[in-house]
N, C-alpha and C positions, 0 to 999 in steps of 0.2 A: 335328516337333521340329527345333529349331536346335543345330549342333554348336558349340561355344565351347573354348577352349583354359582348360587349368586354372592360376590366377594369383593375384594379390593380388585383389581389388575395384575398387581402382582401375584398375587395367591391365584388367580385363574391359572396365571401364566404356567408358574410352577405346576398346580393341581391337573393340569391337563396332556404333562408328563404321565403322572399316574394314571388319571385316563385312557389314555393310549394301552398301558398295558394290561389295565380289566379288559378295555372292550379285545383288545388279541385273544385275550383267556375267553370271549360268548359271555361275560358276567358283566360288564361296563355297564349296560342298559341299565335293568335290573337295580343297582349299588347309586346312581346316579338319579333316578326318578325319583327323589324322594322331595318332602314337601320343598317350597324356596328353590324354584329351578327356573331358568331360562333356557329358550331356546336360540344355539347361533349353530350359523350355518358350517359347512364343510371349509369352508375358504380359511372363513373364519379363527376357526380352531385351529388351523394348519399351521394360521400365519402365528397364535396364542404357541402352539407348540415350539415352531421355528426360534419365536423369541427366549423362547423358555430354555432350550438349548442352549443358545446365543449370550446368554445372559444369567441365566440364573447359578453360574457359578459366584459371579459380582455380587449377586444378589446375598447370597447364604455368606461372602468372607464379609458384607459390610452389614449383614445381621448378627455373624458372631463377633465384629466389635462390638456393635451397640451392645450386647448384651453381655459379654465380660470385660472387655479392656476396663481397667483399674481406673483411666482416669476419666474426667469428662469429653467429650468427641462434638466438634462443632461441624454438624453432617453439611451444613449448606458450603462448607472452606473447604472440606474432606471429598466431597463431591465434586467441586471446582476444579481443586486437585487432577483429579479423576479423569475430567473433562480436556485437561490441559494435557496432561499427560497422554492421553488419546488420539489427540491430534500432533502432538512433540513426537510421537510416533512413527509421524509419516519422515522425519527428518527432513521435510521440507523448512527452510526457514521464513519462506515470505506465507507461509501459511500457520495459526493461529488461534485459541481459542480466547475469549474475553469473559470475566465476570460483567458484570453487571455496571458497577464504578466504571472500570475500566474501560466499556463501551462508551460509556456517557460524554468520559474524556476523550476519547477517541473521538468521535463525533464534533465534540469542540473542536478539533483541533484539524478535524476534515474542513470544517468550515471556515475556519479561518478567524475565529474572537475566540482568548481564552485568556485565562493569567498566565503568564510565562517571562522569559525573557529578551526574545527578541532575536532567536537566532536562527538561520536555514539553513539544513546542514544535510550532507549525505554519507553514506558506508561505503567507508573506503573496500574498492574488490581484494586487496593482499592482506589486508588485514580488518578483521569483522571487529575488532575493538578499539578502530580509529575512525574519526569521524571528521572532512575536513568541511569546513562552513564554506559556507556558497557566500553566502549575505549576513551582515548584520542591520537589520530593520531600525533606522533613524531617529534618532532618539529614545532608541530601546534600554530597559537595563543594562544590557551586554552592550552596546552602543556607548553610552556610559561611564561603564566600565572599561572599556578603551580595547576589545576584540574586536579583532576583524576580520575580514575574509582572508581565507587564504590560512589559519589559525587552525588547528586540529584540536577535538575534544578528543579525550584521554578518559576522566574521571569525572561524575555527576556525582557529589556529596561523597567522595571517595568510593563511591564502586564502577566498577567495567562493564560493559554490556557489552555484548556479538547480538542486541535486536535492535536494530533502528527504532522503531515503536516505543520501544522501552524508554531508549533514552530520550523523547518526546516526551514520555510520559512522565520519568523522573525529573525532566527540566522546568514542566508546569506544576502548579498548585495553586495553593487559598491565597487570594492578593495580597501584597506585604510581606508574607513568608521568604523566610532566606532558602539559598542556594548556592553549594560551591562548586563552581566549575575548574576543571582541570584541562589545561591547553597545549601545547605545543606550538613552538613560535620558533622558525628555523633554528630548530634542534635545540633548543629551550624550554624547559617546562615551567609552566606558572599557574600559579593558581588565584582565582577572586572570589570574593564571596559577593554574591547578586539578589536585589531585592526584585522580588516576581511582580512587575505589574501587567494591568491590561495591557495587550497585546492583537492590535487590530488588523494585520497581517495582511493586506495587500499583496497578488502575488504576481503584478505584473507593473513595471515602473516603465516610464519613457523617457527621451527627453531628444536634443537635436546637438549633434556635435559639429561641430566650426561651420554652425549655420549650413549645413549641406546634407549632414547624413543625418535621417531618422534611428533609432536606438530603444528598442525592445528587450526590455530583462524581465526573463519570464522563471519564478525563482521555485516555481511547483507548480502541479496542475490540480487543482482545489477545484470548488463546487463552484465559483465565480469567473476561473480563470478566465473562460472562453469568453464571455461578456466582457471582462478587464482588456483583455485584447484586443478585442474589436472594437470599444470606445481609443483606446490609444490608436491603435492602426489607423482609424480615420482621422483624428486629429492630425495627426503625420501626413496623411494621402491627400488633406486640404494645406498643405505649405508645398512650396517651391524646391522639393527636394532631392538629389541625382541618384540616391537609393536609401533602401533600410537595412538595417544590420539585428537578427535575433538572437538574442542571449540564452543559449539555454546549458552552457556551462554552472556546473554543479546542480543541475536540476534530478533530483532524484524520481521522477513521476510523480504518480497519484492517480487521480482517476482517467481512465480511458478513454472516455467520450469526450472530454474535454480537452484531448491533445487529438482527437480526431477531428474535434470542429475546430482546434486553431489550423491543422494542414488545410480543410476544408474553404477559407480564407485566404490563404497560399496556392492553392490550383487548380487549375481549370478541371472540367469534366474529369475525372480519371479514377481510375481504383486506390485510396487511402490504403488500406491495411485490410488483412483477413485474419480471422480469429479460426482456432480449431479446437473442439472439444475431443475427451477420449474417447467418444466415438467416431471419430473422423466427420466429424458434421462441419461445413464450412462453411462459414460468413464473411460475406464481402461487406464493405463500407467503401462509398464513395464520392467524390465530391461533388455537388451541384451546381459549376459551370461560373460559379459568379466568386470572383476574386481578385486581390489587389492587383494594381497594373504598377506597382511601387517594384522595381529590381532591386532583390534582396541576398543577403549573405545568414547562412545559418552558422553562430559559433556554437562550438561542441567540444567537451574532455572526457575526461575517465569519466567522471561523476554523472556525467548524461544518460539519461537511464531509465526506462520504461516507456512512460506515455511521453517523453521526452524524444523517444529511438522511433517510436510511432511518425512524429514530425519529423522525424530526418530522414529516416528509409523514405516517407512518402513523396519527403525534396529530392532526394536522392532520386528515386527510380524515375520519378515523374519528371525529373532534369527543371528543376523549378526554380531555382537557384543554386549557386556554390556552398560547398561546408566547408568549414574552416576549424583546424584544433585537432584533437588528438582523438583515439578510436576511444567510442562510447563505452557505457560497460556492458552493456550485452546481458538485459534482464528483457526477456523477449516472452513473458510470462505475464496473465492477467488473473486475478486474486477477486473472488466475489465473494461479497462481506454480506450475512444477513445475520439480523435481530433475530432474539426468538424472544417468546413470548414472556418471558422473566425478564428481560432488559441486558442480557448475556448476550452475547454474539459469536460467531465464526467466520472466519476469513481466511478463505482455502481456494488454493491454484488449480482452475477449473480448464480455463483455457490458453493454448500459445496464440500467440500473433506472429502473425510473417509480414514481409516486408511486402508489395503491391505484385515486384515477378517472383514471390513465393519464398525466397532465400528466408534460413531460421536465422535470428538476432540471437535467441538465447544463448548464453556464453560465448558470443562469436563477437556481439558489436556489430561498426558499424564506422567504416575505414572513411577520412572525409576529404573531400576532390584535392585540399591541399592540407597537408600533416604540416604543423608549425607546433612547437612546441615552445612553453613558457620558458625566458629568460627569466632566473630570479636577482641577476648580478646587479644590473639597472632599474629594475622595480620596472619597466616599460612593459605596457600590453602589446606584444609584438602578434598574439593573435588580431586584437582587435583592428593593428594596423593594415596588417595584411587584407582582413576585411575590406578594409578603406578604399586599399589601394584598388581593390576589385568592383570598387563601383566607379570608381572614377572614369 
């Protein structure tokens, strides 16, 4: 056993540096037994040292601010800093670190109730500081205010973001607070200013078009989705109807398990998706045999994307139905988000997904059985007709 002086953690960490080089010198014993000691073990200290290495350079630049920089230093914002900067590091973008606030709002806004204004939007792939909206949610301030799909955000209260996140988070606040939004409208810019209210955010709509075909708009995959789906799906599966059609145009993801239990609804017995960690460790997911007997069409565009590409590679491989629309965007990457114990978070890309016979989504997409591309001349949804025409 190694004798150590009893301290902060910090001060072990560092002091155990020095330790290391009495005990080399045969004098460490000796220097160290003195009154106020603990005994830790071998492992112990190793791992104290390791850190102290590791670390205790940080340690000594953010003791010599606290104790000369000229002005006052707000450590818990300075740290935050720190923290952010740490993980901005990896130059990954879908990965992230969160104060505390930040988390809180996050969390609102996974679930689905927050103040906001009412808009679904995803990141454009050519350009990280365009944002074209999927949805505007019915009766929403942006509803409104008369945006609408198809509309590109530009400007949140006059600044740009390249972080989807962000711009969620700059779009929500304190209810009744304003907001100016900046949009693009075929090649026109405009701008509103929006009063934020509650926003109850539904992320799965239905409805039946010319009495024959069911119609699923699935506009995120939130903590509810999977549930929202399957009360719609069944409402549908009890009418007299010649097929359904999934929306999952402009769907930017969100969580994973809930675009694996809407495929799981969609196909019989079969392999969903597999996940790979950087150790090559592999996980399957797959479906348990019980699923709509409804012939369906999945629409898909740029904007289709993560747990979104999940549902379509697993129609796709599994031959479960037609895709219809333009190649996906090819985020084939899963991001696991945890609290820590201050109310701070991290959300860091841990694992890929591949498609059921293996193929990588990530930056590649995900090509669909018929490419139809949007007419903007006529305003006509020439995808969704094509759809149509494929159940007929």
């Amino acid at each position: 056993m190694i004798k150590i002086k009893k301290s902060s953690l910090i001060t072990i960490i560092i002091a155990s540096v020095i330790g290391a080089v009495l005990i080399a010198g045969g004098i460490g014993y000796g220097l160290m037994a003195a009154n106020g000691v603990t005994l830790v073990n071998r492992e112990k200290y190793e791992t104290y040292e390791e850190i102290a290495e590791k670390y205790g350079k940080l340690y000594r630049l953010q003791t010599m601010i606290e104790n000369n920089y000229l002005w006052e230093v707000d450590e818990e914002s300075q740290m935050d800093s720190v923290y952010k900067a740490l993980v901005s590091s990896l130059g990954d973008k879908y990965s992230a670190y969160y104060d505390a606030e930040e988390t809180e709002k996050l969390t609102e806004y996974i679930n689905g109730t927050f103040a906001g204004v009412g808009i679904v939007f995803s990141q454009s792939k050519d350009d990280p500081t365009r944002y074209p909206i999927g949805s505007v949610i019915k009766d929403s301030p942006a509803d409104s205010a008369g945006i609408r799909k198809g509309d590109i955000i530009l400007e949140v209260d006059d600044k740009t973001f390249d972080d989807i996140e962000k711009v969620a988070e700059a779009l929500k606040g304190e209810l009744g607070s304003r907001v100016r939004v900046t949009f693009e409208r075929d090649g026109k810019i405009k701008t509103v200013r929006l009063v934020r209210g509650t926003i109850e955010q539904p992320s799965v709509g239905s409805t039946i078009i010319d009495k024959k075909y069911g119609y699923i708009y699935i506009s995120a995959f939130e903590k509810e989705t999977d549930k929202q789906f399957e009360e719609a799906l069944t409402k549908l599966e009890n009418r007299n109807l010649k097929g359904l059609i999934i929306d999952l145009r402009g769907n930017g993801g969100g969580i994973a398990e809930t675009g694996i239990n809407v495929a799981d609804m969609l196909l019989p017995e079969c392999v969903i998706t597999k996940t790979v960690d950087k150790n090559g460790k592999e996980e399957v997911y797959n479906s348990d045999g019980e699923c709509t007997r409804l012939k369906y069409v999945l629409l898909v565009d740029g904007d289709t994307a993560s747990s979104s590409e999940i549902v379509a590679a697993a129609v796709r491989d599994n031959k479960g139905g037609n895709i219809v629309g333009t190649k996906t965007f090819g985020k084939g990457i899963i991001q696991t988000m945890e609290v820590l114990k201050d109310g701070s978070s991290i959300k860091l890309t841990t694992m890929e997904y591949l498609s059921p016979d293996g193929s990588h989504i990530h930056e590649k997409g995900i090509k669909p059985d018929y490419v139809v591309k949007q007419s903007k001349k006529n305003g006509k949804d020439v995808q969704l007709q094509k759809a149509i025409s494929l159940l007929k």
